[in-house]
TIPAMI-759266 format. One record per atom (N, C-alpha, C, O): x, y, z. Coordinates in pm, whole numbers, plus 50000, padded with zeros to 5 digits. Each point is the difference from the previous one (the first is absolute). Example, Ala and Ser with C-alpha at 12.3 -4.5 7.8 and 13.67 -1.06 7.14 Angstrom:
2
513194943150780
499115011950000
500905012050000
501044999850066
498615010749862
500825011950006
499235010950073
500515011150017
***
This chain:
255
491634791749715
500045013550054
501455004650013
500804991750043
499715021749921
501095002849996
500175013850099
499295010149999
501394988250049
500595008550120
501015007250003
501044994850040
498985022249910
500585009149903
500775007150176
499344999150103
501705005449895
500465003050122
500945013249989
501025000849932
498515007450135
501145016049937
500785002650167
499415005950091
501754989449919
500525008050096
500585011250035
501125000449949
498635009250115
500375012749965
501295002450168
500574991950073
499405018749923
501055007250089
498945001650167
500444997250111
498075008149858
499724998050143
498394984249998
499504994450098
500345004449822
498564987449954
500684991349883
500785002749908
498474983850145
500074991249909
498554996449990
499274995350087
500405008649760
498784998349946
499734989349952
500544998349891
498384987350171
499754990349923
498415004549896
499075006550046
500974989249842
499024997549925
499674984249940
500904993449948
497745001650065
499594986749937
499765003549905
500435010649955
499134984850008
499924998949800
499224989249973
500444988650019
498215013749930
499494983449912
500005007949896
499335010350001
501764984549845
499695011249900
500905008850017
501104999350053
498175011549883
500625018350018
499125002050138
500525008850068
498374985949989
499555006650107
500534996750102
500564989350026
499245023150062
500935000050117
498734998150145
499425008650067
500554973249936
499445001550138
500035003350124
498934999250061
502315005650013
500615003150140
500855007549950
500654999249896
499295012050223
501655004650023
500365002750152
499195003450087
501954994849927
500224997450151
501405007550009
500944997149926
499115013550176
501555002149995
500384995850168
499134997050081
502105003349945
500994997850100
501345008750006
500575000849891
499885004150186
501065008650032
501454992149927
500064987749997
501165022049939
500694988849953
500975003050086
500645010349976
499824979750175
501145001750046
500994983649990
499684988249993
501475018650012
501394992949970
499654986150061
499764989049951
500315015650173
499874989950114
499104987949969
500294988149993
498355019049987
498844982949994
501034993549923
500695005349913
499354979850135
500254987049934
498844996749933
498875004950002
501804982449914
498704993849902
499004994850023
499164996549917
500795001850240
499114989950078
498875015150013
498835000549959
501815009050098
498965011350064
499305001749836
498814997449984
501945006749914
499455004049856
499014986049935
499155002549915
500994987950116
499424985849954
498435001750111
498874998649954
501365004150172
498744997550068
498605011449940
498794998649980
502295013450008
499135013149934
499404998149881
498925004749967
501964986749953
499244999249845
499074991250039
498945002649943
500954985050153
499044984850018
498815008350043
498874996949963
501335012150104
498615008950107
499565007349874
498775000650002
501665004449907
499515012849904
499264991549911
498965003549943
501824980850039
499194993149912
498614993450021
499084996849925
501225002150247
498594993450059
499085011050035
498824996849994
501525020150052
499335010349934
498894998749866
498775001249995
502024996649924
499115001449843
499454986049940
499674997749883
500334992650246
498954988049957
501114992249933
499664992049914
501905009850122
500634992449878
501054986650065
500525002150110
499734985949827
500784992450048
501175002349944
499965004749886
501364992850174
501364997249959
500044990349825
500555001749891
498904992450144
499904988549827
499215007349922
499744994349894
499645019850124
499015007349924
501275009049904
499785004749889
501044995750156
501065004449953
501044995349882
500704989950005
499245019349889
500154987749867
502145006549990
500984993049971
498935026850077
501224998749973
499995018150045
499065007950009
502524993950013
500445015350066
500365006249929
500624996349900
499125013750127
501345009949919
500225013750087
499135004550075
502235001849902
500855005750103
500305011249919
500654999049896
498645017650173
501195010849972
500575006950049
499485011249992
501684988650077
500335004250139
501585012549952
500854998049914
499025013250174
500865007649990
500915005050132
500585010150042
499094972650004
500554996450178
500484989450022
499404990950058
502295008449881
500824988949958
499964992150182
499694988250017
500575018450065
500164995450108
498734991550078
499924993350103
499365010049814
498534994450051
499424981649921
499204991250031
501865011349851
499164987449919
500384989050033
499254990350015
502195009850002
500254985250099
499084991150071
499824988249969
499425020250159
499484994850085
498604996249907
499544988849979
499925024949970
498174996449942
500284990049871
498984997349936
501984998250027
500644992049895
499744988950057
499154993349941
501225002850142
500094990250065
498344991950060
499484989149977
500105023550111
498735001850017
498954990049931
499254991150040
501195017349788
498964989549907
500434986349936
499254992849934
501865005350090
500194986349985
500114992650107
500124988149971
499875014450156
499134988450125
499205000650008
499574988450001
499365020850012
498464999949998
499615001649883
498774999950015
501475001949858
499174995549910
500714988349894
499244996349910
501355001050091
501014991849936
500285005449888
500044991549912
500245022350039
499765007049883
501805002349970
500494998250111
500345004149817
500665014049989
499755007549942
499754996949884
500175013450142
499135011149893
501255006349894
501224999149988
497605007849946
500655008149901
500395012950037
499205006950063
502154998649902
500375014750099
500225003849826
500514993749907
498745021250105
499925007049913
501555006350001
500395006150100
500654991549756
501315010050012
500574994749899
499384993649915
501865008350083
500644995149878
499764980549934
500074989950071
499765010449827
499614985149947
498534999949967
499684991249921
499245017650127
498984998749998
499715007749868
500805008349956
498024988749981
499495008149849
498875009850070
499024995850061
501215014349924
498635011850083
499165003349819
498785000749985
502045000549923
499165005749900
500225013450026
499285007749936
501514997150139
500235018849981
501765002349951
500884992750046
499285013549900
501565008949996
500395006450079
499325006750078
501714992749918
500935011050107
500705005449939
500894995049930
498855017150084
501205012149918
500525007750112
499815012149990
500904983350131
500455008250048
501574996050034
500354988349987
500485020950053
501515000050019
500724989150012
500994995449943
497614998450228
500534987950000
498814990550076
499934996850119
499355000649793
498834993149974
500124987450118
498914995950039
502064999050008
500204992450179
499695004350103
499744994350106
500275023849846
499315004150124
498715004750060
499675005250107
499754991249785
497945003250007
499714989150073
500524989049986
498285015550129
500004992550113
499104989149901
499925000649878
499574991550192
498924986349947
498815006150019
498954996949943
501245014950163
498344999350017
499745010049900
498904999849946
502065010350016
499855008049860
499324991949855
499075001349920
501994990550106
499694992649842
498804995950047
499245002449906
500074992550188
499014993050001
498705009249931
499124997549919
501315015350166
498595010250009
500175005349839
498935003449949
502184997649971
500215005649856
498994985349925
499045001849926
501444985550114
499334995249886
498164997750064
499034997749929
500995004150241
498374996249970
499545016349916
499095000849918
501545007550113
499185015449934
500434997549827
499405008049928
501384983850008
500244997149878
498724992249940
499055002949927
501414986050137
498734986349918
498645003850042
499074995949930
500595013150200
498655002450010
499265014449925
498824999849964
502055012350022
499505012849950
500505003149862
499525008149921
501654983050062
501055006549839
501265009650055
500495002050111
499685001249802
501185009150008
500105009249880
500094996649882
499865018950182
501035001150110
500055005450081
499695011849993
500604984450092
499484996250165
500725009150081
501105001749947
498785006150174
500865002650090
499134995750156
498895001750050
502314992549981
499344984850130
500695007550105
501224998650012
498045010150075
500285002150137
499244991150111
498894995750031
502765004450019
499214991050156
500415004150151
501105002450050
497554997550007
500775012050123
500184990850159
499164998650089
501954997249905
499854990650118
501225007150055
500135012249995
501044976850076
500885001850074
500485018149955
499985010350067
500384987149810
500495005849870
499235006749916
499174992449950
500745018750012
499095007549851
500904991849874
501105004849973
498634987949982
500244994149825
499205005949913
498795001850017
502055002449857
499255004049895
500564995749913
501015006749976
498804981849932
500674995549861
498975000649886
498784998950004
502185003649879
498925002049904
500504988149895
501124996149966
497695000550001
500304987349883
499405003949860
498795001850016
501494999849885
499785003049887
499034990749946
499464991950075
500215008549771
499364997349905
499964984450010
499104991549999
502385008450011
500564987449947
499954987550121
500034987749990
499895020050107
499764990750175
501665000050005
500604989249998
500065022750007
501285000250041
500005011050115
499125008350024
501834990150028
500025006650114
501515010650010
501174996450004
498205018849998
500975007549929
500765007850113
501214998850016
497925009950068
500435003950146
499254995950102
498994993050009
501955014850091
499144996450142
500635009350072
501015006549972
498174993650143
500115016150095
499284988750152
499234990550014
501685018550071
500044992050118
500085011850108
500925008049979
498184994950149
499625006650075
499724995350146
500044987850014
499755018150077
500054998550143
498214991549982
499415004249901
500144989850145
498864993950040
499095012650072
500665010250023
498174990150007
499195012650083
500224995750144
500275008450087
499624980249936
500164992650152
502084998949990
500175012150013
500274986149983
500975003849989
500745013550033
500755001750096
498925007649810
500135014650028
499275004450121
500125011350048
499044978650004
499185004050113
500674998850133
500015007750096
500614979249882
500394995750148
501575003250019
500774995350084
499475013949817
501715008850029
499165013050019
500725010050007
498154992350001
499325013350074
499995003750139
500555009050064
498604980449970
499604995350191
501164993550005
500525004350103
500244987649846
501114990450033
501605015650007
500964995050059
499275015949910
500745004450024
500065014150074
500945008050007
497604992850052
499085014150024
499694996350092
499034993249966
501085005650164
499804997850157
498665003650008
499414990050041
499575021849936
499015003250059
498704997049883
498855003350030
501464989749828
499004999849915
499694982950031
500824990849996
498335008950023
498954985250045
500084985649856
501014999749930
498434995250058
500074987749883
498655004950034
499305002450099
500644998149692
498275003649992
499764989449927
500984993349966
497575002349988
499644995949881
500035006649839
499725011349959
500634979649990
500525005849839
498765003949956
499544988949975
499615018449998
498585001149923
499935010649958
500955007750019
497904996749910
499425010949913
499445010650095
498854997450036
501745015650019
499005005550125
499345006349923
500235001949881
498415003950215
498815008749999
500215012249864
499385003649900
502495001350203
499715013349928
501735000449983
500914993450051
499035015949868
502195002050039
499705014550089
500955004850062
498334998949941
499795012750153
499864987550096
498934994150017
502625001550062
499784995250175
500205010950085
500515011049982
498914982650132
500015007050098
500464992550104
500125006350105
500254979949898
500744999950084
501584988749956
500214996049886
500595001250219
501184990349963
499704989849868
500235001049880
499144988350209
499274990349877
499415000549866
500404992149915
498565017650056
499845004849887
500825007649904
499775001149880
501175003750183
501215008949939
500954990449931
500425002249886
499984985550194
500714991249959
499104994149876
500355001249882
498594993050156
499334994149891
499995008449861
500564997249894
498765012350136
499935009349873
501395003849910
500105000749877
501055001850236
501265002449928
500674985449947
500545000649890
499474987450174
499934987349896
498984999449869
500444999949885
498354999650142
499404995949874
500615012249863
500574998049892
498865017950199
500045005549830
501435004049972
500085008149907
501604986950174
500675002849940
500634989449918
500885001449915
498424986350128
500374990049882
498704996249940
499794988350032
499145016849887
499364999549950
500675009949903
500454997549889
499505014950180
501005008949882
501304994649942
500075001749878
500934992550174
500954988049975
499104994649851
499975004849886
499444984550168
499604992749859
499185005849905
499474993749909
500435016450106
499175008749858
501015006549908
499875001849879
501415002150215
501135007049927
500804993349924
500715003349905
499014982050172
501514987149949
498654996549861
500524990349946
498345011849988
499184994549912
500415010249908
500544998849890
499155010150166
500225013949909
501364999249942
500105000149877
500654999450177
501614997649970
499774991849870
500285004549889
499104981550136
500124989549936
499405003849852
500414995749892
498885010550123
499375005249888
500515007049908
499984997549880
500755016550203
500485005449947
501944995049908
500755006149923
499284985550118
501444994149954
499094987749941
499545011050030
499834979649926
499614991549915
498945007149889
499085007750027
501294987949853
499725006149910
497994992349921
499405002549896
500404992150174
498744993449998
498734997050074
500205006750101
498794988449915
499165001250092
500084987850084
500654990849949
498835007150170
500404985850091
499104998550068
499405010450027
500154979050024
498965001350175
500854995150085
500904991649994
498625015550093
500594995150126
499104991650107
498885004150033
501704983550021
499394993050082
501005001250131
501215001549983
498234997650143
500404998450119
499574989050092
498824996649991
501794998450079
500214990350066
500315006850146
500155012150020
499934976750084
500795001750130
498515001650097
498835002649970
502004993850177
498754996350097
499215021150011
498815003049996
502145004750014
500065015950010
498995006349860
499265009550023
500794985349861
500005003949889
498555001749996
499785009149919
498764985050147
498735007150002
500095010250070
498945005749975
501585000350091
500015012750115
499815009149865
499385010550016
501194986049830
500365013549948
498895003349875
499475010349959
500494978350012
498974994849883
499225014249964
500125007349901
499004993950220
498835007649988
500705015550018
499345008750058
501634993549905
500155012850020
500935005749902
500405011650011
499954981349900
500444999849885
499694996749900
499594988449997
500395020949837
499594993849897
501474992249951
499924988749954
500915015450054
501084995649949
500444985450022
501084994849973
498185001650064
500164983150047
498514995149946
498905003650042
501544984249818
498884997249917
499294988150079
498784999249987
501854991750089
499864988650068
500304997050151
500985006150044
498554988150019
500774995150118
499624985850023
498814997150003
502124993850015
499474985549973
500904994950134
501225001850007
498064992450088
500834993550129
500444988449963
501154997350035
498254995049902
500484984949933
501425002449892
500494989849952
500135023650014
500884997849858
501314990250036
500724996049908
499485001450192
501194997150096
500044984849965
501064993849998
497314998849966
499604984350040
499584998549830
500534990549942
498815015950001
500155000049879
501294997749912
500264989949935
500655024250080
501074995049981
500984987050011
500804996649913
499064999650161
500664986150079
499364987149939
500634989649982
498355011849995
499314991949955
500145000649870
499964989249942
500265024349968
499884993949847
502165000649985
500665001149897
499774997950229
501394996049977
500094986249965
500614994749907
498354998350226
500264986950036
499514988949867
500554990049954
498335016150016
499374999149816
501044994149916
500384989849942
499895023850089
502144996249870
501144986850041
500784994049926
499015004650193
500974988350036
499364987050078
500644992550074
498085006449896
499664990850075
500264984549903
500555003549896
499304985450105
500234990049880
498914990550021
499864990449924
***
């Protein structure tokens, strides 16, 4: 069983793996602070969660865009599982190209989500993922990776709303009733969803209109069903592309 791991800026996403299938997923908050002991007890509980032992565990792999964080969860999996894992980044074979300026600086969890939307749909692809961050990279024909476009997250743009606005409340991120509110809460809701819903219809359109060919687009990110259904312009939405990816990285370098 292989244990695919995406650390991001506010979650660290574990996925199991027997295969390409993804039996568990478990997230945890990613702060600086936990030591390897606090990150080692969380993975032992997530594993005894999903029926699984520590020796059920054949091997890791790591894509983290939270240098300050891997030390400790590094560590983590080599006392409690006796593993060192594999950290997705330079040295590793992904099977995608990079055509950009300066190809060191595409996060891991990018490359990850370009090649699971590569090896699983074709190309050519444009792989949005709506988490911390709005990502939009597009990978060509060839499974190269040509641009990318980088944006405020919806929860993000949210919490510099209520977070810099004294009298507007912390709402839930969701799809409201109607965009006619009537009161605080619904106003907020409605003015999050449809002004970045309109956001990602314009950044497709864009894409379209400056690439000279036809593409699908797949989306990713924990945010990214909120939109699914309210857009044609989004051909896919796949919550797994993140573990997929990672997995047909780990494919390429395993021995």
């Amino acid at each position: 069983m292989l244990i695919a791991v995406d650390i991001g800026n506010t979650n660290i996403v574990l996925g199991f793996l027997r295969g390409q299938e993804v039996i568990g997923t478990y997230r945890m908050a990613t702060k600086v602070s936990h030591t390897s002991d606090e990150y080692g007890l969380m993975l032992r509980q997530f594993l005894t969660l999903s029926g699984l032992e520590p020796d059920d565990v054949d091997d890791v792999i790591i894509a983290s865009v939270v240098p300050k964080v891997m030390h400790s969860f590094r560590s983590s999996i080599i006392k409690f599982l006796r593993i060192d894992p594999m950290i997705v980044g330079p040295g590793l074979k992904s099977g995608i190209g990079i055509r950009l300026d300066d190809p060191k600086s595409l996060g891991a969890d990018c490359l990850a989500d370009c090649a699971g939307a590569y090896f699983s749909y074709g190309g050519p692809v444009l792989v949005a993922d709506f988490g911390t961050a709005t990502t939009f990279n597009y990978v060509n024909a060839k499974g190269t990776i040509v641009s990318g476009f980088i944006a405020p997250g919806i929860r993000t743009a949210a919490a510099a709303l209520w977070g810099e606005t004294a009298q507007l409340p912390e709402v839930e991120i969701t799809r409201p009733d109607s965009i006619l509110a009537t009161d605080t809460k619904t106003a907020m809701q409605a003015g999050l969803y449809y002004n970045f819903l309109g956001g990602i219809e314009r950044t497709i359109r864009q894409f379209h209109d400056e690439i000279d060919e036809e593409f699908t687009v797949v989306s990713t990110g924990g945010l990214g069903s909120i939109f699914i259904n309210d857009t044609e312009l989004i051909d896919i939405y796949d919550p797994e592309l993140m573990f997929k990816g990672i997995y047909a990285i780990y494919q390429r370098n395993v021995k």
